[in-house]
Structures are given as structure tokens and as C-alpha cells.
C-alpha positions in Angstrom: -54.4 4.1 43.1 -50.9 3.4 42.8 -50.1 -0.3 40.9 -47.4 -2.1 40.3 -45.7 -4.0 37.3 -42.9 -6.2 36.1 -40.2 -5.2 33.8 -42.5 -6.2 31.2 -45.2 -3.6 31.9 -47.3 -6.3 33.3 -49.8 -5.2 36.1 -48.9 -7.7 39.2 -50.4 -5.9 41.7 -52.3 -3.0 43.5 -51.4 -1.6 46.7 -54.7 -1.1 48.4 -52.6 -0.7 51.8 -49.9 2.0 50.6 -49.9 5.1 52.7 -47.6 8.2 52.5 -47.5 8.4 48.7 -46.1 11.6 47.3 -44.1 12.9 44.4 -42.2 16.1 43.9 -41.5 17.7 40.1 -39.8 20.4 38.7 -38.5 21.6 35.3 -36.6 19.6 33.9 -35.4 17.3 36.6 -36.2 13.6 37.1 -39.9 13.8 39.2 -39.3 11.7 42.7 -41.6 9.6 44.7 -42.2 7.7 47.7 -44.8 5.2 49.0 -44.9 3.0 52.3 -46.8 -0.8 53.0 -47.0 -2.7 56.2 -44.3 -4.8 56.4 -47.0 -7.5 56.8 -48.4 -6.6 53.6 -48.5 -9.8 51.5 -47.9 -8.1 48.4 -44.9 -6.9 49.2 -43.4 -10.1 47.4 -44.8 -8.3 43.9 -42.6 -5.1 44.5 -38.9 -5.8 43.3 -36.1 -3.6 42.8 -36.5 -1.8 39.4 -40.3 -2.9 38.9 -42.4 0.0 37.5 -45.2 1.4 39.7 -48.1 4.5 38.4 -49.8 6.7 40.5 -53.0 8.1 39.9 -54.9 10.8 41.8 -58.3 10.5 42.8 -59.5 12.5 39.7 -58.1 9.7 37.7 -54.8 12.3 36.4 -52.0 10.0 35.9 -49.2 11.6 38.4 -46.2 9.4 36.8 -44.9 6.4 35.9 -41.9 5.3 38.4 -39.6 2.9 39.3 -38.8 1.3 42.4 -35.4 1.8 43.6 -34.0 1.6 47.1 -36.2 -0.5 50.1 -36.2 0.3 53.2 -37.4 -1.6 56.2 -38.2 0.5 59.5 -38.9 -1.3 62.9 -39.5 0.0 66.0 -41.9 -0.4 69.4 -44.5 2.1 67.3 -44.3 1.1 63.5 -43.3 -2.0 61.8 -43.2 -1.0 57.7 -41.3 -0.7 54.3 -40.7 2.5 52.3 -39.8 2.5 49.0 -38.3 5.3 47.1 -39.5 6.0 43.6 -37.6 7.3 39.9 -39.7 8.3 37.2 -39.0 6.1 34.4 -36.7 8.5 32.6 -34.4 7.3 34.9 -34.1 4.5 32.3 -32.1 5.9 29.8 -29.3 6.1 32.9 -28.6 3.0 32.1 -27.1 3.7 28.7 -23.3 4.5 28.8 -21.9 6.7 26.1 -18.6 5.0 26.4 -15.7 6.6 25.1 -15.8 9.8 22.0 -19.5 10.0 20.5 -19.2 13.7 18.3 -22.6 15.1 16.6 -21.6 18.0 14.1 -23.7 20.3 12.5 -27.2 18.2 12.8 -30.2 20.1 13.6 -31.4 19.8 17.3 -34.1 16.5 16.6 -31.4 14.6 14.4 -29.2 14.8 17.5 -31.8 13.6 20.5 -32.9 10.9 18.0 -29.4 9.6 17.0 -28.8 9.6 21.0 -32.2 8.0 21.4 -31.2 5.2 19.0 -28.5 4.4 20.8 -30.6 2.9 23.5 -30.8 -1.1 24.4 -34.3 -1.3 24.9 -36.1 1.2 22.9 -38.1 2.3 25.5 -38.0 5.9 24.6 -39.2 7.9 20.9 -38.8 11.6 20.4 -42.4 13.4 20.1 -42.4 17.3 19.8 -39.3 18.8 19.2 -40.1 22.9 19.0 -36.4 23.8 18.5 -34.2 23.9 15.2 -30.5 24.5 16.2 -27.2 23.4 14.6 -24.7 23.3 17.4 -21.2 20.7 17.8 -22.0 18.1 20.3 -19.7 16.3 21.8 -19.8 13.0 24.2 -17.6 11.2 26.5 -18.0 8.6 28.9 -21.5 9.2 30.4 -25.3 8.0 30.4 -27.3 8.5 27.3 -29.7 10.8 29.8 -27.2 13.0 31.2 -26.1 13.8 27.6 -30.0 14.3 26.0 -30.6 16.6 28.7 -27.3 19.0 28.2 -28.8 19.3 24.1 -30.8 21.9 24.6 -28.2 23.1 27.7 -26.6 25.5 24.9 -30.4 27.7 23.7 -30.7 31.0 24.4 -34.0 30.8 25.3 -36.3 28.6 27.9 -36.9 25.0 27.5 -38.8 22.3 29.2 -39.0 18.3 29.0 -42.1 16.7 29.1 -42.9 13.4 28.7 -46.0 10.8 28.0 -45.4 7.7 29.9 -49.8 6.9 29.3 -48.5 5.1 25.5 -45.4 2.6 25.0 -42.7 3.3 23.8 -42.9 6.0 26.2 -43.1 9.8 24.5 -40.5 12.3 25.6 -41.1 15.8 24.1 -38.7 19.0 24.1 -40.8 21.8 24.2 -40.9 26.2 24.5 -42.2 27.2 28.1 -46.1 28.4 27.6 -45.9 31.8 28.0 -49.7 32.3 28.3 -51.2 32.6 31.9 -52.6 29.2 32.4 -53.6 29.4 36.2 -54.2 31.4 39.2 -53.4 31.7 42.8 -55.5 34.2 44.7 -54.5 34.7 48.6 -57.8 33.9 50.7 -58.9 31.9 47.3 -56.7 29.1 46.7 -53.4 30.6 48.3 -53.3 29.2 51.7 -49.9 30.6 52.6 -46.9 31.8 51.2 -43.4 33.4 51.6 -41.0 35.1 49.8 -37.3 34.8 49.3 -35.1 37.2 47.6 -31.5 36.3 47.6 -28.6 38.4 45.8 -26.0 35.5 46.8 -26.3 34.4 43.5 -26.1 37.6 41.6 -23.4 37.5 39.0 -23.5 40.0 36.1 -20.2 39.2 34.2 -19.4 35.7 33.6 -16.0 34.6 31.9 -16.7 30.9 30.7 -14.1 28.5 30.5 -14.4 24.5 28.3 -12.1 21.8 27.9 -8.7 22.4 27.7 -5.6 24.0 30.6 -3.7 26.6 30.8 -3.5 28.6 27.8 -5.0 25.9 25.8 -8.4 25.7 27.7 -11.3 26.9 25.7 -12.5 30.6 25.9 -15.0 32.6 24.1 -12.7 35.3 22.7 -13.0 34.1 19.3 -16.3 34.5 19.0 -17.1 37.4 21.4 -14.7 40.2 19.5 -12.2 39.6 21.9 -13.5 39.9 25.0 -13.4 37.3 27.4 -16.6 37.8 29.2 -20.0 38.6 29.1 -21.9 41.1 31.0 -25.5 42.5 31.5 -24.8 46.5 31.7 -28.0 46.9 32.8 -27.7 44.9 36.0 -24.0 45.9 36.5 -25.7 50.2 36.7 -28.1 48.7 38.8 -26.3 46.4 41.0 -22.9 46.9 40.2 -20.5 44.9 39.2 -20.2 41.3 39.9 -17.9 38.3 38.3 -17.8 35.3 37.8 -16.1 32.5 36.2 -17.9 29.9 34.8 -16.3 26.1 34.1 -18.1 23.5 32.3 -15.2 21.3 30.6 -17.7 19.7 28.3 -18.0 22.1 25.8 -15.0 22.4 23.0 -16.3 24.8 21.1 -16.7 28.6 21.9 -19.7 29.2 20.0 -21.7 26.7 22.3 -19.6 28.1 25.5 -20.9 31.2 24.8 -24.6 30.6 23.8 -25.1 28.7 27.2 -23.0 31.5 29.3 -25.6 33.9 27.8 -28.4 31.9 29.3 -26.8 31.8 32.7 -26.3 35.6 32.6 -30.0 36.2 32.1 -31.0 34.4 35.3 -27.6 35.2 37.4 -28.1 38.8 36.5 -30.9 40.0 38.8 -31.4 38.6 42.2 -33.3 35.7 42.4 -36.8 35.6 43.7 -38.7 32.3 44.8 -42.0 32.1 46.0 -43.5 29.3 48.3 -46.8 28.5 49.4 -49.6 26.0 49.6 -52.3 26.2 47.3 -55.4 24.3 46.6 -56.5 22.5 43.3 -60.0 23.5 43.2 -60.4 22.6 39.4 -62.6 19.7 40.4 -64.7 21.4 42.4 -65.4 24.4 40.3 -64.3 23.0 36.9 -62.4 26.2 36.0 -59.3 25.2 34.1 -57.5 28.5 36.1 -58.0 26.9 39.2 -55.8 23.6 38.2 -52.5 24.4 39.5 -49.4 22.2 37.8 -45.8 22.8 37.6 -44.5 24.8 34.6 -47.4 26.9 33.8 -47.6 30.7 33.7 -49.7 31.7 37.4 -50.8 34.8 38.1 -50.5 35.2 41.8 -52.7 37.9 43.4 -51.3 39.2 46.9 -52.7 41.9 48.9 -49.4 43.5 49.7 -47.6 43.0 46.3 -50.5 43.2 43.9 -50.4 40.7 40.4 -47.3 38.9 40.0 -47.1 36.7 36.7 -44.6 33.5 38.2 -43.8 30.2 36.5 -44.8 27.2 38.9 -41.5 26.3 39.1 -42.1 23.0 41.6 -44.9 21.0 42.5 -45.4 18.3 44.9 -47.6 16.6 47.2 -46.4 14.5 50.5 -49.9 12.7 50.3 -51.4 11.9 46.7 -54.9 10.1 48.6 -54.9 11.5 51.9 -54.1 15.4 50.7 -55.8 15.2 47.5 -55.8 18.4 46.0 -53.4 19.9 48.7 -50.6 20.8 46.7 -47.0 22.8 47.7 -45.8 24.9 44.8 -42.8 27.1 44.4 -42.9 30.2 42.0 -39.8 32.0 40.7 -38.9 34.5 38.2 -36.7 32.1 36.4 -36.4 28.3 34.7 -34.9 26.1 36.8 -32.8 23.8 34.8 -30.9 20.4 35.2 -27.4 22.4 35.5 -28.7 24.5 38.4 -29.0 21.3 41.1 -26.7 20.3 43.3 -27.0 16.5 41.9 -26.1 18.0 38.6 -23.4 19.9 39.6 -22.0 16.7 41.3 -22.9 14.7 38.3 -20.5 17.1 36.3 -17.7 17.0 38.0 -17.7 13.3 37.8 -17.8 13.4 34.3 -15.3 16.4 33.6 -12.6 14.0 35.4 -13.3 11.2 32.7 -13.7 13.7 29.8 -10.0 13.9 27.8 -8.8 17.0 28.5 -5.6 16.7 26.0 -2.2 17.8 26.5 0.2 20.0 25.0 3.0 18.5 22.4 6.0 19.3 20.5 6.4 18.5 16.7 9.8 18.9 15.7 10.3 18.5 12.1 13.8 18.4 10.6 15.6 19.0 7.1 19.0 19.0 5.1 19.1 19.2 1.8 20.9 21.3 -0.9 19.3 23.6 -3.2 19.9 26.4 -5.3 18.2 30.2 -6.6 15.9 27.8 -8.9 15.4 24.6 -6.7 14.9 26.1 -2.9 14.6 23.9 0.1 10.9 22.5 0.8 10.0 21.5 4.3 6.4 20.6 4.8 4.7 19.6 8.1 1.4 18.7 8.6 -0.6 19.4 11.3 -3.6 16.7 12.3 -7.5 17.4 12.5 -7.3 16.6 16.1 -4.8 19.1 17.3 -7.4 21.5 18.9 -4.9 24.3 19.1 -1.6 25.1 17.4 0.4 27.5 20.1 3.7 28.1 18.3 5.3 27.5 15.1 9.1 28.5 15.0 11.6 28.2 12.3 15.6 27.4 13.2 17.8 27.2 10.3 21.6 27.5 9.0 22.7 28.0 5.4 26.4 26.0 4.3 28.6 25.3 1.4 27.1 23.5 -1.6 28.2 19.5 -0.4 28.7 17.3 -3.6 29.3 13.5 -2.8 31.7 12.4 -6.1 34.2 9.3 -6.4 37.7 9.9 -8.0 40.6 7.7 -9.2 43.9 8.7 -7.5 44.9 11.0 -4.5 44.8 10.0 -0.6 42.4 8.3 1.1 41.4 4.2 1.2 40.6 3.3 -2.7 37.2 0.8 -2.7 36.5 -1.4 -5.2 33.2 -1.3 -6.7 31.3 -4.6 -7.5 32.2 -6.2 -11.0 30.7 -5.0 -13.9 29.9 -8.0 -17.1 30.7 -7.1 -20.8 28.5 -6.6 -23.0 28.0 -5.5 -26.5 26.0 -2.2 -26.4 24.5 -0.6 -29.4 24.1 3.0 -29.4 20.9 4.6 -30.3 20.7 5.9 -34.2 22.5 9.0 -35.4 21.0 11.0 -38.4 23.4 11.2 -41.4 24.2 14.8 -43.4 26.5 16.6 -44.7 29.7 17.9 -43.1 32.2 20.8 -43.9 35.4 20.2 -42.8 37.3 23.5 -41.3 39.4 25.2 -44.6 42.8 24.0 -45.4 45.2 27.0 -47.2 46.8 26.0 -50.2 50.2 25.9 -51.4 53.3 24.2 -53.7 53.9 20.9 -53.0 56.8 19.7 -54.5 57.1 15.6 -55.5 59.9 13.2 -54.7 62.1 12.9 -57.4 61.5 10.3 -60.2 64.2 8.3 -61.8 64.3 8.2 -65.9 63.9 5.2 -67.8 62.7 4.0 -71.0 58.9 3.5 -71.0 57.3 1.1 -74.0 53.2 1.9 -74.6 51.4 -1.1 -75.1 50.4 -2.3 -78.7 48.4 -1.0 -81.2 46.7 -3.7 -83.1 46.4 -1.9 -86.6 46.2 1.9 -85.8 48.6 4.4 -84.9 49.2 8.2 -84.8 52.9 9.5 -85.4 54.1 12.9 -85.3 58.1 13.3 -86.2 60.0 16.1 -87.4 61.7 15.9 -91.3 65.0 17.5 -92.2 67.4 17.2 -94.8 66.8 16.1 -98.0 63.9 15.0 -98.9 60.8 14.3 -100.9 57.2 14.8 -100.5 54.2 12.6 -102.1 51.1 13.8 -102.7 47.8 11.6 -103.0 44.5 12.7 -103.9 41.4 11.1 -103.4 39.5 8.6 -105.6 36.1 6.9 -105.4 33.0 7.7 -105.8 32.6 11.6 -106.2 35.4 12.7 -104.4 34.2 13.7 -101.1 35.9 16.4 -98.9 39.1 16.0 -98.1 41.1 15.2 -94.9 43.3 18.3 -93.5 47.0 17.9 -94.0 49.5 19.9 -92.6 52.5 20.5 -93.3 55.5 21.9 -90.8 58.6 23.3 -91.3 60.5 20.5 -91.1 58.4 18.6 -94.0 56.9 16.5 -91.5 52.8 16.0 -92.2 50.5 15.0 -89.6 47.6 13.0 -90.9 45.0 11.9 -89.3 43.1 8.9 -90.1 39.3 8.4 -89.3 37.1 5.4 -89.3 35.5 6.7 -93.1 39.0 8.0 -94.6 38.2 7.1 -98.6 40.8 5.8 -100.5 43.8 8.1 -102.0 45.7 7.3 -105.1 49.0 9.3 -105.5 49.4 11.9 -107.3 53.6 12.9 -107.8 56.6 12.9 -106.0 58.5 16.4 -105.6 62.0 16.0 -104.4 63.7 18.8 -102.8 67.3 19.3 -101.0 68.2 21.6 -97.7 65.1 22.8 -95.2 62.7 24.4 -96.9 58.5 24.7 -96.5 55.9 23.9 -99.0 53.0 25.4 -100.2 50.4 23.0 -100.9 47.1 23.4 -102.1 45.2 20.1 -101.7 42.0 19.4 -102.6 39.6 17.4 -100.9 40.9 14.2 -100.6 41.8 10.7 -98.5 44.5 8.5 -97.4 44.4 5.0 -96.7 46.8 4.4 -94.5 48.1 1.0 -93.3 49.7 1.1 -89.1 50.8 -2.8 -89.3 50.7 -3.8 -85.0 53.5 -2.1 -83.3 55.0 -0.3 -80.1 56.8 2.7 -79.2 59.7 3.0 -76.3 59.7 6.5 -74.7 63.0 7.6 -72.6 61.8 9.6 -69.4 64.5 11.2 -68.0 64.8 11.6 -64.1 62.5 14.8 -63.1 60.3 16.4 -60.2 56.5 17.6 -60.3 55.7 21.2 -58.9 52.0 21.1 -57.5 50.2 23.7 -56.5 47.2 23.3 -54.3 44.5 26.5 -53.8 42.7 27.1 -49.9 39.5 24.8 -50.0 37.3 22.7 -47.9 36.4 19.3 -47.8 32.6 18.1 -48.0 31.9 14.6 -45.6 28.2 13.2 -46.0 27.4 10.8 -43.2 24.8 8.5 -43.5 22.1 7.3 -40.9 24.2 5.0 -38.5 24.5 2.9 -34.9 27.6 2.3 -33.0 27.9 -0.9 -31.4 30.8 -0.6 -28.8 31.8 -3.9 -26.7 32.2 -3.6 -23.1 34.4 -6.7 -21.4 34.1 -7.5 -17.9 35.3 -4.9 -15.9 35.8 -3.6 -12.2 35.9 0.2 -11.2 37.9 1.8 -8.2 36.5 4.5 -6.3 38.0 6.8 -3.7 35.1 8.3 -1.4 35.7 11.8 -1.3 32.7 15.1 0.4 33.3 17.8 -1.9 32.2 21.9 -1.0 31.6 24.5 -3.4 33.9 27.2 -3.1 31.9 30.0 -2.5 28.5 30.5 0.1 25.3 32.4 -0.8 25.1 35.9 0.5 20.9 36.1 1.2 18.1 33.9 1.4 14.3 34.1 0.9 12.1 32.5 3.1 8.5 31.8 2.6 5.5 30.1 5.0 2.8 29.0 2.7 3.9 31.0 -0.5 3.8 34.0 2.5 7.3 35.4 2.1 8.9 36.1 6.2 10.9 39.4 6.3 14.0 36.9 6.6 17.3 37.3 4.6 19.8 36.7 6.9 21.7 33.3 5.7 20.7 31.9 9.6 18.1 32.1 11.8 16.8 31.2 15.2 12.8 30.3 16.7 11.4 32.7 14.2 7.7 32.8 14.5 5.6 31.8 11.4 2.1 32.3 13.1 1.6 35.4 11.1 2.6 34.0 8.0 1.1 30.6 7.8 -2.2 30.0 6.1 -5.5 30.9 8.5 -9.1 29.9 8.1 -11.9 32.5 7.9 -12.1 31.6 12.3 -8.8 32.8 12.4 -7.3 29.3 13.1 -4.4 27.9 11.7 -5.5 25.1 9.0 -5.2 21.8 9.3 -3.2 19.8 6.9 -0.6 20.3 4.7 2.0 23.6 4.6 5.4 23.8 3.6 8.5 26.5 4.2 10.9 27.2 1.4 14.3 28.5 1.9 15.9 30.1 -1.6 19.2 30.9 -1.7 20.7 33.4 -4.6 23.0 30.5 -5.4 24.0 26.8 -4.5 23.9 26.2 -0.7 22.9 23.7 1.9 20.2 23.7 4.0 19.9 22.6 7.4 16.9 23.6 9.1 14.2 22.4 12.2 10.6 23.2 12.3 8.9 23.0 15.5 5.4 23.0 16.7 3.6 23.2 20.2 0.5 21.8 19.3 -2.9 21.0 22.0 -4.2 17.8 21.5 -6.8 16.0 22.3 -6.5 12.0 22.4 -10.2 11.7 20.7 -8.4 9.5 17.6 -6.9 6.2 17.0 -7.4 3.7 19.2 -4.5 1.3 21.8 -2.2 -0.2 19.5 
């Protein structure tokens, strides 16, 4: 029966009339069909471009769910009808565009066909069994959301095969392992009509060097990841075969690890000639009801063949030019390997198409530049920095040249244009605090210092109201009297002395007890005294009066030893006043005398067997910092250049870098 429905999956009508209805599948490739209708067939006008139509065999099997794509309208003296191609309704997912980058990193294999699958406008599509758990890079660019689910698996070492349910909505699509369990039969003079065999070593290829995105040096190889070698090879086939090469080119892959998985799987199909069987066999399954006899593309068959024996083939095709007419008849191929979308000529074409809108990149220079002084302690620091997107780094080359200290200063007088600074306001500035202490002056030797000479004069002391001491010589004659003291008990006595002269020298104190006298001696010519007094007092009355001295002219000799001075200074600010001022300044480039004799340069913190005080495109690749892959990293690095004393640097830093445009966008 094969029925027809709108885009909303809406039965409009059945084609009792359809003749010529057929399909054709194979692994992992869109299944094809075809139908035909009287061009008088009323019902034509329910069949529209795109419309979805089923067809199911006369055991009631669903065949597929299709849609209608190109009419065509045949006329002629014997046949008046329309044919209509059919597209099983995976096709739908062609109509998603992946535009532009879409990157998938790390995710297991269902994360990334259901991330792809949720890109979808209609969700038509869900992800059923998924027997595969891979972590691969996945990249996308400017193609449909099919042509990019079906390359996922396009990188396993191992079979695959889609499958789909299209008897549920959303419709089912399932990625699952190969059975490898014989699941039919084909016996010749049983079910095996006819047959023929094909062995072709055109295709034999038992090295393959794989090639990804990129040109030139810069496109993508698998040497990396394969120990060096650029190529694989199956020594086996090559001893039994010989040698054979090939170079693969699939510009869709940018990383080596996924190049080299999926050159792997070409190598175990290229590697031994291919072998195809073809023949008609009968579905006997609902005659006999013996599961073996049910013939279906992708199963394990065991074909019996009285020339070759057993032979354990996948059915690699199936299709039938007649579903209701043939019904049962069906044409199989057999082959000793999985046929896969990459190995059909539509693919191949499909490819190309989008290897010409995938970026390839380009190679740049990065040129990064420096001058600076610097000295044994402060070296010159160039960094660069190298972007997540460069895809390779292909040279990294130092240029440099080591000159005279340069100091830029500003002096006062000598030739040259003076230029007059802006003018400065005044101000009154206070310093910040100084701490006060003690300071020793340096020490000063000693010496005799004479004075400037003093004129004489007479010199009158000021008044004594009521007391006086006297001391005057005595000679001649004289007489001495004598006092004693009276009172109350006669306390000790005062001193008195007496000199040669006869002069006595009394002194008077605040408690001096009254004296009485006691005789007079006279005496004549000089002469001294004995005197025995006793303890005694003198009242003694000094009325007010003054003295004149005569100081004759006279000089003072002073003599001064080696000392030092102490000076204690106290906590204290300075406020100094600046007025309004201008400065002049001549512009002058000054050198140091002298240049550096060596240098030390270092990628990294990697020192680079460089001394020389110049140097031209020395490679750094071997000193720069490297990820466990062997790749430069991205990011930050920097180059010093340390001179053993003040220099100038001047230095350039360039890179030839692979990029691909995959960041950013068109500003």
C-alpha cells in the first residue's frame, strides 16, 4: 500500500493506481524510492512536492517513510503517466544549515548527535540507541545538520550503522554496532536465484598518509600522534600484496587524533581487495516462517555456494524495483566490508563542496618590537602573546642590538635652543618633621688667646648700706686696741689676725656679740705682735660708703684646651616659601660612556646560548615553553635581555603564526 500525507502527517490519500514502486537501501546512506500514477489519476492533486508518502509490503512490513521530491511527467504514443522520485525522511534534517563555526570539544559521542539534533527547526528527529561512548573534537562549518550527524561516528575504529524508526513521531534515529551474529541465509538452488562475484584490487591501498585542514606546511598531518611517521600501513597486506599508497584528504578534520582514527578505518577496508557479491534472492520467511529465510540489508548472511562453500557476507544493499508486483523478489549485494556515507560518489561530491566553504586559515607575521634601557639588575622584558586560535606557530626569531645607556636630562647653560618651562606659583611649603637629638660638633684644638688691650681708670663699687669689709696694710707708728667680749657667758671668740704690718682683718658675722675694750698698746717703728685673745666679739659699725679702685691699662692671656661642642636639636618642621617662578631648560640626549661587554638572553626563564651584545633571526622554538603535545602554548611569554651593566635595548620579535579565521566576527 503506499499512502500519502501532508506536511502535517495527515493521511490525504492512497494510491490504489501506483505501479512501479521500489526502494533501494544500504548502510548508512539515505534509502531511495520511486512510484508512478496515470497521469489521469485524480489523486494526483493530493501528491505535492515535499508531502510524505509510506510504503508497506504485502506482509504489512513498513518499507519506509519518504518524501516526494522531483515530478516527472512522461508522454508519449504508448504511455501517458507521472513518476515521482522518493527521499526517506532523513532527508529532513538537510534542511538545517550549520552556518558559519559550530565546535563540540570533548563531549561524549550522544551529547554531540543530541546538541546537533537540538539544533533542528522542527523537532522532527530524537536520538534513540546510541551503542558508542567516544570523546573526539568536532568541528562544523557551513553545512546541513545531516551531513555533519552522519561524519560523528566517521572517526570509530570499528563498524557502525544508522537505523531509524519512522513507525512513532518524533521519528527515532538510532546509532548502533553492526550484528555480528548470522541472522539469515542464502542457499544457491534454495533462495539464491543467481549471483556473481566481483573482486577488484583497483581500490587496494595499504599505506595511507592523511592530510586535514590547513596548506602547505601548515596543513594537518598525523605525525604528532603516530611517533612521527606520516602514514599508516597494514604490513600484512603490504607482504601479501605489496606495497600500495595513498594519500588521503579530508579538510574537515583539524585535529590529528581524529585524522588518524578515521584513516585507520579506511586502511582496514582499502587493505585487501574488495569483494562484492550480487544476486537475487527470495524472501521465503512468509512462506516458511523461518526467521533465516527473511533476507534484509545489514545482517550477517551465510551464503552457501557449491563452488565456494560457506561464506559469512554482510547484506550490504537491498532493494526491490517492484514492492506489489515482485513481492518477496528481492536484489541484494554482499561484501566483505561496511559501506559507509564517505565511500559514495554523492558524498565525495558533497565534500568537496563543503571543503571549499570550510576556512582553511592563512599564514601571518607577528612582529613585536622593543627599546628600552636596562641594566645587570633590571633586564629588558619583551612579552608577546600568542592567540588560542593560531593553529600552528611556524617560527619564532629573535633580532636585537645592544647601545649606550641614553639618559634624557635638561641643563641650564651651554649650546642649543633654551625652552622655557610653564610657570610655576609660590607657595609656602612645610617640610615633613625632623627628630631632634644630640649633636657633636667636630673638635676644635685649644690655644692662648690674647685680649685687646684695656685702658685704666678709676672704678667706684657701688654702696654698701651699713656693712663693709676692709683689708689695708699699717706701718709706722702706731697703736693697737684690744677688745674682748662681753655678754652673756662669753661665747667663742671671733679669729683675728694680725699681719706684719699691724693691720687686722676682722670679720664681722650676722651674731658677732658685743666687745668692750680692753687697753691700748702703743708702739713705734714696724714690728709684729703676739696676741693671745680669747674668745671674744666686735661690734663693728661700717656707716654707708663707697670705694674708688684705679685699674691701670692691662691685657688678659687666655688659654683655651682642644674640646667639642654638644648641640641638642629638638623635634622640628621647616617651612620654606616658594614665589612664583619660571624654569629654563635646554633639551639635551645624554650616553653613558662606556657599553656592556655580554648579554644574557632568556625565552621563558629558558636561558638561549646567546652572549654576543647583537643578534640576528635567532630561533627560540627550542627554548620557549611547550605543552605535554609538544606544541608551543598559547598565551603569554616573555624574552629578557640582561646586560652586565647599563645598556639600551633595541630589539624585534617575530612570529609566523597559522591561523584560522574561526574568532571575532566583521567589525
Amino acid at each position: 500500500m503506499l499512502t500519502i500525507y501532508n506536511l502535517n502527517r495527515e493521511p490525504t490519500a492512497i494510491l490504489e493506481n501506483a505501479y512501479g514502486v521500489g526502494y533501494s537501501k544500504e548502510d548508512n546512506v539515505l534509502t531511495t524510492g520511486q512510484f508512478s500514477l496515470p497521469a489521469n489519476d485524480e489523486k494526483k492533486v493530493h501528491i505535492k512536492p515535499l508531502y510524505y508518502a509510506e510504503i508497506v509490503d504485502g506482509t504489512d512490513e513498513q518499507i519506509g517513510l519518504f518524501r516526494v521530491l522531483p515530478k516527472k511527467h512522461e508522454f508519449s504514443a504508448n504511455q501517458n503517466e507521472l513518476t515521482y522520485e522518493l527521499e526517506h525522511v532523513l532527508g529532513t534534517l538537510m534542511g538545517k544549515a550549520l552556518f558559519k563555526y559550530h565546535q563540540f570539544t570533548n563531549y561524549v559521542t550522544r551529547e554531540v548527535i543530541e546538541r546537533l539534533l537540538n539544533m533542528q527547526t522542527v523537532k522532527n528527529w530524537v536520538l534513540g540507541d546510541c551503542e558508542f561512548t567516544r570523546y573526539f573534537h568536532y568541528s562544523f562549518e557551513n553545512e546541513n545538520l545531516l551531513s555533519a550527524i552522519f561524519s560523528v561516528p566517521k572517526t570509530f575504529d570499528e563498524p557502525y550503522v544508522w537505523e531509524t524508526d519512522t513507525t512513532v513521531y518524533p521519528w527515532v534515529l538510532h546509532l548502533r554496532k553492526p550484528q555480528t551474529e548470522i541472522a539469515s541465509r542464502a542457499i544457491q538452488g534454495y533462495n539464491l536465484q543467481d549471483f556473481k562475484v566481483e573482486e577488484n584490487p583497483n581500490s587496494l591501498w595499504n599505506r595511507i598518509y592523511p592530510l586535514g585542514a590547513g596548506e602547505g606546511v601548515n596543513q594537518l598531518d598525523i605525525k604528532k600522534v603516530n611517533n612521527g611517521e606520516s602514514y599508516v600501513e597494514n604490513a600484512s597486506s603490504i607482504a601479501r600484496y605489496g606495497l600500495y599508497e595513498t594519500v588521503w584528504v579530508d579538510k574537515r578534520f583539524i585535529d590529528s587524533a581524529s585524522l588518524k582514527s578515521s584513516a585507520l578505518k579506511l586502511l582496514e577496508k582499502w587493505s585487501e581487495p574488495i569483494i562484492t557479491w550480487q544476486g537475487n534472492v527470495l524472501d521465503l520467511s512468509s512462506i516458511t516462517g523461518i526467521k533465516a529465510d527473511k533476507i534484509r540489508q545489514g545482517k550477517l548472511c551465510r551464503v552457501r555456494l557449491d563452488d565456494y562453500g560457506d561464506v559469512d557476507m554482510r547484506v550490504i544493499s537491498e532493494s526491490n524495483d517492484d514492492v506489489f508486483e515482485n513481492d518477496g523478489q528481492l536484489n541484494v549485494v554482499l561484501g566483505n566490508a561496511l559501506q559507509d556515507l564517505g565511500t559514495t560518489q554523492a558524498d565525495l561530491d558533497r565534500r568537496q563542496q563543503v571543503n571549499e566553504l570550510y576556512s582553511q586559515g592563512a599564514t601571518n607575521i607577528l612582529n613585536f618590537g622593543y627599546q628600552d634601557n636596562c641594566d645587570n639588575t633590571t633586564p629588558a622584558v619583551i612579552p608577546f602573546y600568542i592567540d588560542d586560535d593560531v593553529v600552528n606557530v611556524n617560527t619564532i626569531e629573535l633580532t636585537y642590538r645592544t647601545k649606550k645607556f641614553r639618559a634624557y636630562s635638561g641643563v641650564t647653560k651651554g649650546g642649543g635652543s633654551l625652552v622655557k618651562s610653564t610657570s610655576s606659583g609660590g607657595a609656602t611649603v612645610k617640610s615633613t618633621s625632623s627628630g631632634g637629638g644630640s649633636t657633636a660638633t667636630s673638635s676644635s684644638g685649644g690655644g692662648v688667646v690674647k685680649t685687646t688691650a684695656s685702658g685704666g681708670g678709676t672704678t667706684q663699687t657701688s654702696t654698701v648700706n651699713g656693712q663693709s669689709t676692709q683689708t689695708s696694710s699699717a706701718g709706722g707708728d702706731h697703736h693697737h686696741k684690744m677688745f674682748q667680749t662681753t655678754g652673756n657667758g662669753g661665747g667663742e671668740g671671733l679669729p683675728v689676725n694680725a699681719t706684719a704690718g699691724g693691720g687686722i682683718v676682722i670679720q664681722l658675722g650676722p651674731n658677732t656679740p658685743k666687745m668692750t675694750d680692753i687697753y691700748t698698746n702703743e708702739s713705734s717703728g714696724n714690728h709684729s705682735h703676739s696676741v693671745t685673745t680669747p674668745a671674744h666679739a666686735h661690734d663693728v659699725n661700717i656707716p654707708a660708703h663707697a670705694h674708688e679702685f684705679s685699674t691701670p691699662n692691662h691685657e688678659h692671656n687666655v688659654n683655651i684646651p682642644n674640646h667639642t661642642h654638644q648641640i641638642d636639636i629638638p623635634n622640628h618642621t621647616h617651612e620654606i616659601d616658594i614665589p612664583d617662578h619660571t624654569h629654563e631648560i635646554l633639551h639635551k640626549i645624554v650616553e653613558a660612556p662606556n657599553s656592556p661587554t655580554n648579554v644574557v638572553v632568556k625565552v621563558d626563564g629558558n636561558t638561549v646560548p646567546q652572549t654576543a651584545l647583537q643578534g640576528d633571526r635567532i630561533n627560540l622554538v627550542n627554548y620557549i615553553n611547550k605543552g605535554s603535545d609538544g606544541n608551543v602554548t598559547r598565551g603569554r611569554h616573555e624574552i629578557t635581555i640582561t646586560p652586565n651593566t647599563i645598556a639600551r635595548i633595541e630589539a624585534d620579535v617575530i612570529l609566523r603564526v597559522f591561523i584560522r579565521s574561526q574568532l571575532g566576527g566583521q567589525l
